[in-house]
N, C-alpha and C positions, 0 to 999 in steps of 0.2 A: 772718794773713789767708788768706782763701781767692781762690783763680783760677779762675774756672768757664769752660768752653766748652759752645756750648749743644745739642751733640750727644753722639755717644757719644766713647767712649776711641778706638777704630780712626779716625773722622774727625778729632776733636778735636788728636789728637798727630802727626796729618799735618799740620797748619796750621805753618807756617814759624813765623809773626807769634807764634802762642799760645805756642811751643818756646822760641822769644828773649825773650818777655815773662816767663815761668818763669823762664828761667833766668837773669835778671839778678835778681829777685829772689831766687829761690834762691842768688845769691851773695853777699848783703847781708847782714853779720853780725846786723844789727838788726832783722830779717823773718825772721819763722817762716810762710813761708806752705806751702801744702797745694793741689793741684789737684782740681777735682771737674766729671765731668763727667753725662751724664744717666741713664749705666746704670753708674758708680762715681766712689768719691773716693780722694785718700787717706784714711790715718788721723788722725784729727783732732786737731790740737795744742790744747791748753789752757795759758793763760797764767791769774795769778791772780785775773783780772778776771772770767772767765769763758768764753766764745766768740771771735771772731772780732771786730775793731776794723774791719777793711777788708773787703768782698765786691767782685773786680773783675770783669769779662765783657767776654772779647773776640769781640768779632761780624763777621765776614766775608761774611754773606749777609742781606738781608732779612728773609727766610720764616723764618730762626732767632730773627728777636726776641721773639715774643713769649713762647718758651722763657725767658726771661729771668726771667717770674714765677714758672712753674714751680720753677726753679733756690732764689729766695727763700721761697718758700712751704715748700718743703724744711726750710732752713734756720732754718726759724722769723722772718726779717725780715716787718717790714711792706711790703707789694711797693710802698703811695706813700712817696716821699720825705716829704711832710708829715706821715706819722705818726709817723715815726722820730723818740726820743728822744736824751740825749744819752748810753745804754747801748747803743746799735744800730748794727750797722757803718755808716762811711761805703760803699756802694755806687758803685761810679767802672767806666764803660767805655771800650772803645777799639775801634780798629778801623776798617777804610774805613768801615763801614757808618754809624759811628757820627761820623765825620771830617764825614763827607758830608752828609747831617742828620737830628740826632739827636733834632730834635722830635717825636715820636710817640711815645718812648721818655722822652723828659725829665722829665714826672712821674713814674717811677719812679726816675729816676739820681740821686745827689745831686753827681755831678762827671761831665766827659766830657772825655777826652784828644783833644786833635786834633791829627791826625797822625801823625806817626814819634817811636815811641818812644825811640831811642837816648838821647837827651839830655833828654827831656820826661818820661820815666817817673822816671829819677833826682832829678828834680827836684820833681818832685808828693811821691815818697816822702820827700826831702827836709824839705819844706811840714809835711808830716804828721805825722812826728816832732819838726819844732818846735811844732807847737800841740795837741802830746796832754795830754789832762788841760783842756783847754778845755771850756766848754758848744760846742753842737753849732754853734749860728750863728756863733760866733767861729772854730771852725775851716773852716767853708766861705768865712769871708770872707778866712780866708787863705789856703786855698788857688785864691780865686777869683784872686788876686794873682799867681799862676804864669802866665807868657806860654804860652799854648795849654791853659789847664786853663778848660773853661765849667762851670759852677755854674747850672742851668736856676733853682733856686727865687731865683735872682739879677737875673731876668730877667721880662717878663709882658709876655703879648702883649696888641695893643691891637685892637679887631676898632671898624667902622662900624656902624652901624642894620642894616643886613641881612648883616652877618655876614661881611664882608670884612675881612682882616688889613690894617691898617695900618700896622704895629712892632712890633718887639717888643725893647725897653728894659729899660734897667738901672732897677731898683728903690729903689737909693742912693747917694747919692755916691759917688764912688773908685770904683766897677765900670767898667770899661772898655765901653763902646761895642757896640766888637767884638771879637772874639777870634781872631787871628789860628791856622791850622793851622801847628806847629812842623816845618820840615824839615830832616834829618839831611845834614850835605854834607860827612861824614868820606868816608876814601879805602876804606873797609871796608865791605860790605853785610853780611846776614846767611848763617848756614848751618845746618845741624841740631845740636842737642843733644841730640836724644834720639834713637836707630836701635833699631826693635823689630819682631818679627817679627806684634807684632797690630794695626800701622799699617795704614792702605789701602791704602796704597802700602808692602808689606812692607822691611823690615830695608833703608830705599833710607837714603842719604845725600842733603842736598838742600842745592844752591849756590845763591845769589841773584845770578845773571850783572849783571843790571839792574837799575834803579828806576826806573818810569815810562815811559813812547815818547814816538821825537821825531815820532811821525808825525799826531799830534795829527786822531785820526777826531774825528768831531764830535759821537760817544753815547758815547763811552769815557769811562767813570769811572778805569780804570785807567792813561789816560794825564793825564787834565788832572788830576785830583786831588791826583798825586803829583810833580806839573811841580816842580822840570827833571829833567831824565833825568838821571841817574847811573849814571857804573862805575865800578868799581875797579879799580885796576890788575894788571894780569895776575900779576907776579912779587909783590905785597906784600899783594894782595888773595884772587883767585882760587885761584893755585895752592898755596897753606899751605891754604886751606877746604878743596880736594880732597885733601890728603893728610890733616887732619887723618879726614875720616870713611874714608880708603880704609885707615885703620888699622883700623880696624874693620868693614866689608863691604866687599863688591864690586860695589856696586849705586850708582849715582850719578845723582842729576837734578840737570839744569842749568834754572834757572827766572827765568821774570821775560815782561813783556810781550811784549818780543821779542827774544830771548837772541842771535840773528844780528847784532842791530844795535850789541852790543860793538865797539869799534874794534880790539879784538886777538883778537878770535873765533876767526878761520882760525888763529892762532897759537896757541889754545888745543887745536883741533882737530888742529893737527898735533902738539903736545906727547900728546896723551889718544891718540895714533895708535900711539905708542912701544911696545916690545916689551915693555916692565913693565907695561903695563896688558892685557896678555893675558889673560883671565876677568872681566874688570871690563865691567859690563853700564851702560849709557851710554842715558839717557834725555833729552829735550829737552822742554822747555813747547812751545808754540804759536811760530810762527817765521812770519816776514813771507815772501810768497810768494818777493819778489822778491831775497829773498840766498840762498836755496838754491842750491846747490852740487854737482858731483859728489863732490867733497870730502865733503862734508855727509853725502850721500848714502851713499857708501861707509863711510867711519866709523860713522856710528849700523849700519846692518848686519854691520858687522865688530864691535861692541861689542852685537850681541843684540840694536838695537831693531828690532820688525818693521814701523814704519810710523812718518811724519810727518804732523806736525798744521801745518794750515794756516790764518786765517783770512780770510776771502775778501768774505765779507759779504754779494756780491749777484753773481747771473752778471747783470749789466747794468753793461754801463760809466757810463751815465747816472747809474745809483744809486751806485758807486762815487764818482764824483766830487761827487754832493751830500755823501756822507758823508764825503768827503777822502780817501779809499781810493786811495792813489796807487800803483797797479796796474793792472796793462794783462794785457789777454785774453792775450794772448803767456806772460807770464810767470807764469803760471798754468799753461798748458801742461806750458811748462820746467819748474817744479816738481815736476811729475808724473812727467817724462819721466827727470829724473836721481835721482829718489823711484827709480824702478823699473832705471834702468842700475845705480843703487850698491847694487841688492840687497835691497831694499825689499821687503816683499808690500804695505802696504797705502799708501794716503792717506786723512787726516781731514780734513774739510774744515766747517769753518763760517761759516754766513751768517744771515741777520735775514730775517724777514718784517715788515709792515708798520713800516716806515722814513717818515721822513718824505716826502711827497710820490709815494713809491713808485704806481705802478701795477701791472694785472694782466701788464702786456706785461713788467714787469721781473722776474716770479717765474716767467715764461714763460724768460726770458731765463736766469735760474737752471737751470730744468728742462734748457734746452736744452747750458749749458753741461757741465754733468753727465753728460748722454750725449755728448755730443761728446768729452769727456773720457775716458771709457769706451771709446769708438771709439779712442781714438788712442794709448791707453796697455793694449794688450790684456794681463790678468795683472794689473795692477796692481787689489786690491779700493780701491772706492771709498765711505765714506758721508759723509752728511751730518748735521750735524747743526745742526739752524733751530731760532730763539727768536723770541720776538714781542719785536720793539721794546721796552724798557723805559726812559723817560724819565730819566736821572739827574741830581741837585744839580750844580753847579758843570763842567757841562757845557754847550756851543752848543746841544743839544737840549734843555734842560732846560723848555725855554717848551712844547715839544708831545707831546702826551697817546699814551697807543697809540691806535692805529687799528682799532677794532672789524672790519675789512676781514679782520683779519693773522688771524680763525681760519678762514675759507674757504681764504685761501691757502697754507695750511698742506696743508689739505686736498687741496687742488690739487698740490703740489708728491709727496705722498703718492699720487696719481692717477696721477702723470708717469713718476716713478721706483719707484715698487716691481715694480712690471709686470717692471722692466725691469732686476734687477738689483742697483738700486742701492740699499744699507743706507738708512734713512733715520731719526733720531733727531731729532724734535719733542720741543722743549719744549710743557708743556700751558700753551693760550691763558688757559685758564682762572687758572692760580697765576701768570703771568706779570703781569694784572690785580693780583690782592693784592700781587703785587711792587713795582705802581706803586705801588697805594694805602699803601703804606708808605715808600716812596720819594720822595712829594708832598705829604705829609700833614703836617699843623700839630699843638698840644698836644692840638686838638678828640678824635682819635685814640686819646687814650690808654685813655678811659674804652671803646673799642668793645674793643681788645686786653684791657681786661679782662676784657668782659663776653663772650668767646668763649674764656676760658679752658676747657679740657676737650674742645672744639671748633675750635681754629686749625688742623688735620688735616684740616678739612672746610671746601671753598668756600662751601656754606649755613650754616655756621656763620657764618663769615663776617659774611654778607647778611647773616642775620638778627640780630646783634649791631650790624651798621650801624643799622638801621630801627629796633631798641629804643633806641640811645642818640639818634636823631636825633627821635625822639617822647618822651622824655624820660620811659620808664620806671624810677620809681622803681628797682628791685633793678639794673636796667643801668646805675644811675649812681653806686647808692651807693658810696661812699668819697673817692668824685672830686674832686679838686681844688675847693674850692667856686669858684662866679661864672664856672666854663670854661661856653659856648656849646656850642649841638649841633654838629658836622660839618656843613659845608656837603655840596651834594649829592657824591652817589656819583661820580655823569657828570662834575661837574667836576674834581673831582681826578684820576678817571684818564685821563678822552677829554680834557678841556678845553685847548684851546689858549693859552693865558697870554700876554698882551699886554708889551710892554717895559715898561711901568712898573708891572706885576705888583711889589706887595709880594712876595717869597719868605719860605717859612718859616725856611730858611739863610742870611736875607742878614743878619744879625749873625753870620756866623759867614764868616771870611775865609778864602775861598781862594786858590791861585796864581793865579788871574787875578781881573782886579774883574768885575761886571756888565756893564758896557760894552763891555768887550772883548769877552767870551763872546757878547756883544748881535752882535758885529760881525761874528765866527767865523761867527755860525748865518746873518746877512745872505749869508756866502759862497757858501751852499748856495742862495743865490735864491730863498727864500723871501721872503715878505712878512710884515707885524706885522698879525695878526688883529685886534689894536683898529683899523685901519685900513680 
């Protein structure tokens, strides 16, 4: 088989999720697989059938899927799932991206892992090896049969007169419904398998402290996606991870949502403090403002790091608490304040522009907290770094659109603090939009990601691949799926604000929470139901 990532080597073999997914295969006496990424592969095994039986892709970002065709076009596959015979790899991905939903991508996939691999990948390859030697429909219909493996040509959505999703249903008997996302709840996370000096993160070792947050904001993919939070235990989990890679470097990240929020953290911090880890350079993910530490602070400086990452989301407490940000102006401060007593040069800090219900007084409130910050932590460098709002699947915000507002505010925020200072690092308003449109979009989609192949590097590519599949140009649609509709408009999928009893394109696809509840989460924030 081959395992593609749909970037280069240097990114590609930084991804934790990719490193674990290798290498459990690569431990399987009965898989000869091969990794390939967009600027190399390995060398290519040959079995005596020919090529490659399996092509899998793991996607962690949006904006990388449509690299996806690329990767098969390579490879000589057919990029739809309908054309492939029964001499063509089965093609199967994974990954939040694709957890999350995988419709826009589905006519190309012929399987999709949802989830946590630990226990789901062994079990798909499992599937696979019993029904080899199969015509092709018989083996997708067994592996439709794996709890957490979706099978999209299993599946057809069902659209009204004017092009509104209905369902989207199982095709034949025996297919399941829905298909629930598989969660790993051993006492073991992941850690690095592979340490090389052409990673992005050079020759680092990397621990997965966490899985998931309990602090449940209410845009975060990365906490409700992955619900329940999970740690592992200090003496059986974490500390064998850090020795096995400080066998080999000196370089260590500690990773995961919010790595602070381990129950034996400080205990971990005072072990990594010890006189044997003298040269061993000591990095941290993103940390919740509110468990910084002098502790904290003085370790990562005594261990080489020059700065903590914070995320903060919004200097408005208002906006805080619509987003569930349960942080307070204070401890914000704090953070700063023992960031620079333990040695510190820098703080990162990151927040959101156009959030739901935001105002201009709340991106003011931002501005202002940044200098005041500034003032009160003299020495300490400070930047920023803002996103525009992006709507996520199986998230409280998932019903609302971005805010066409969030690229003046951007602007603004850039007005306030550079003057003055303060680094400032905008994501573009502009690819934050494709991020939705990818992020919200049904199978309608698939035919436009084709037809900007050559062109998904360019926002007008883009556009104009929308407007040809959506007027139904012949060369923009050939190959397509027959009987799929045009893309409903542009406006709605990314601005549009989606009523409660909005069909979703993931809602045959089960996450840790149902509908309802998420319905209830986003009620928190006081908003109202736009069908109302």
């Amino acid at each position: 088989m081959v395992l593609a990532f749909p970037s280069t080597y240097a990114v590609g073999i930084t991804s934790l999720g990719y490193q674990v997914v290798w290498a459990t295969l690569a431990r399987r006496a009965d898989v000869d697989v091969r990794r390939l990424f967009t600027d190399r592969g390995d060398s290519p095994h040959r079995h005596r059938g020919g090529g490659a039986e399996l092509f899998g892709l793991s996607l962690s970002w949006e904006l990388d899927g449509p690299v996806l065709l690329d990767l098969l076009e390579d490879e000589r596959i057919p990029i739809w799932s309908h054309q492939r015979g029964d001499h063509d790899p089965i093609v199967f991905g994974g990954g939040p991206v694709l957890t999350a939903n995988p419709e826009p991508l589905a006519p190309f996939l012929d399987a999709v892992l949802l989830g946590d691999g630990e226990l789901l990948l062994p079990a798909f390859m499992d599937a696979v090896q019993a029904c080899r030697g199969q015509p092709r429909a018989e083996r997708l219909r067994n592996l439709a049969r794996v709890e957490g493996v979706y099978v999209p040509s299993l599946y057809a959505p069902r659209y009204s007169g004017d092009g509104t999703l209905l369902a989207i249903e199982p095709t034949e008997a025996g297919i399941p419904d829905q298909i629930s996302k598989q969660t790993w709840r051993g006492n073991t996370l992941s850690h690095s398998t592979v340490i090389t000096p052409e990673a992005a993160w050079p020759s680092i070792h990397m621990v997965e402290v966490v899985r998931s947050c309990p602090e449940l904001c209410r845009f975060c993919l990365a906490s409700y996606l992955t619900l329940p939070f999970r740690t592992p235990s200090l003496e059986d989990g974490l500390i064998p991870a850090v020795e096995v890679g400080l066998a080999a470097t000196q370089r260590l990240g500690l990773l995961g949502a919010s790595v602070t929020q381990h129950p034996q953290f400080a205990d971990l911090l005072t072990w990594l403090d010890g006189d044997r880890f003298e040269g061993v350079r000591l990095s941290v993910s993103s940390v919740r403002a509110a468990t910084v530490t002098p502790q904290l602070g003085r370790i990562l400086a005594k261990r080489g790091s020059k700065s903590l990452t914070i995320a903060f989301e919004s200097g408005s407490e208002r906006m805080r608490e619509v987003v569930n940000k349960k942080l307070a102006t204070e401890e914000i401060f704090a953070a700063a304040r023992y960031a620079r007593e333990g040695g510190l040069s820098g703080l990162k800090l990151y927040g959101m522009a156009g959030l739901p219900s935001e105002e201009e007084a709340d991106i003011e409130a931002t501005a202002s907290l940044l200098l005041d910050l500034k003032k009160a932590t003299p020495g300490l460098r400070l930047s920023l770094g803002v996103s525009t709002f992006v709507p996520k699947a199986h998230t409280p915000f998932q019903w609302d659109g971005v805010r066409p507002e969030a690229e003046q505010r951007l602007k603004l925020l850039a007005k306030r603090l550079k003057p003055r200072g303060i680094e400032l690092r905008p994501e573009s308003y502009g690819w934050s939009v494709i991020q939705a449109l990818l992020s919200r979009s049904d199978r309608r989609l698939a035919p436009v990601i084709a037809a900007c192949r050559g062109a998904h590097t360019s926002l007008g590519g883009w556009k104009k691949a929308y407007r040809a599949v959506q007027s139904g140009e012949a060369e923009a649609i050939a190959a397509a799926p027959p009987g799929l509709p045009p893309p409903p408009t542009w406006e709605g999928v990314v601005h549009g604000r989606w009523g409660e009893h909005t069909v979703l394109p993931w809602q045959h696809l089960k996450g840790p929470l149902d509908t309802t509840t998420l319905w209830r989460h986003r009620n928190g924030a006081g908003m109202a139901d736009p069908d109302r």
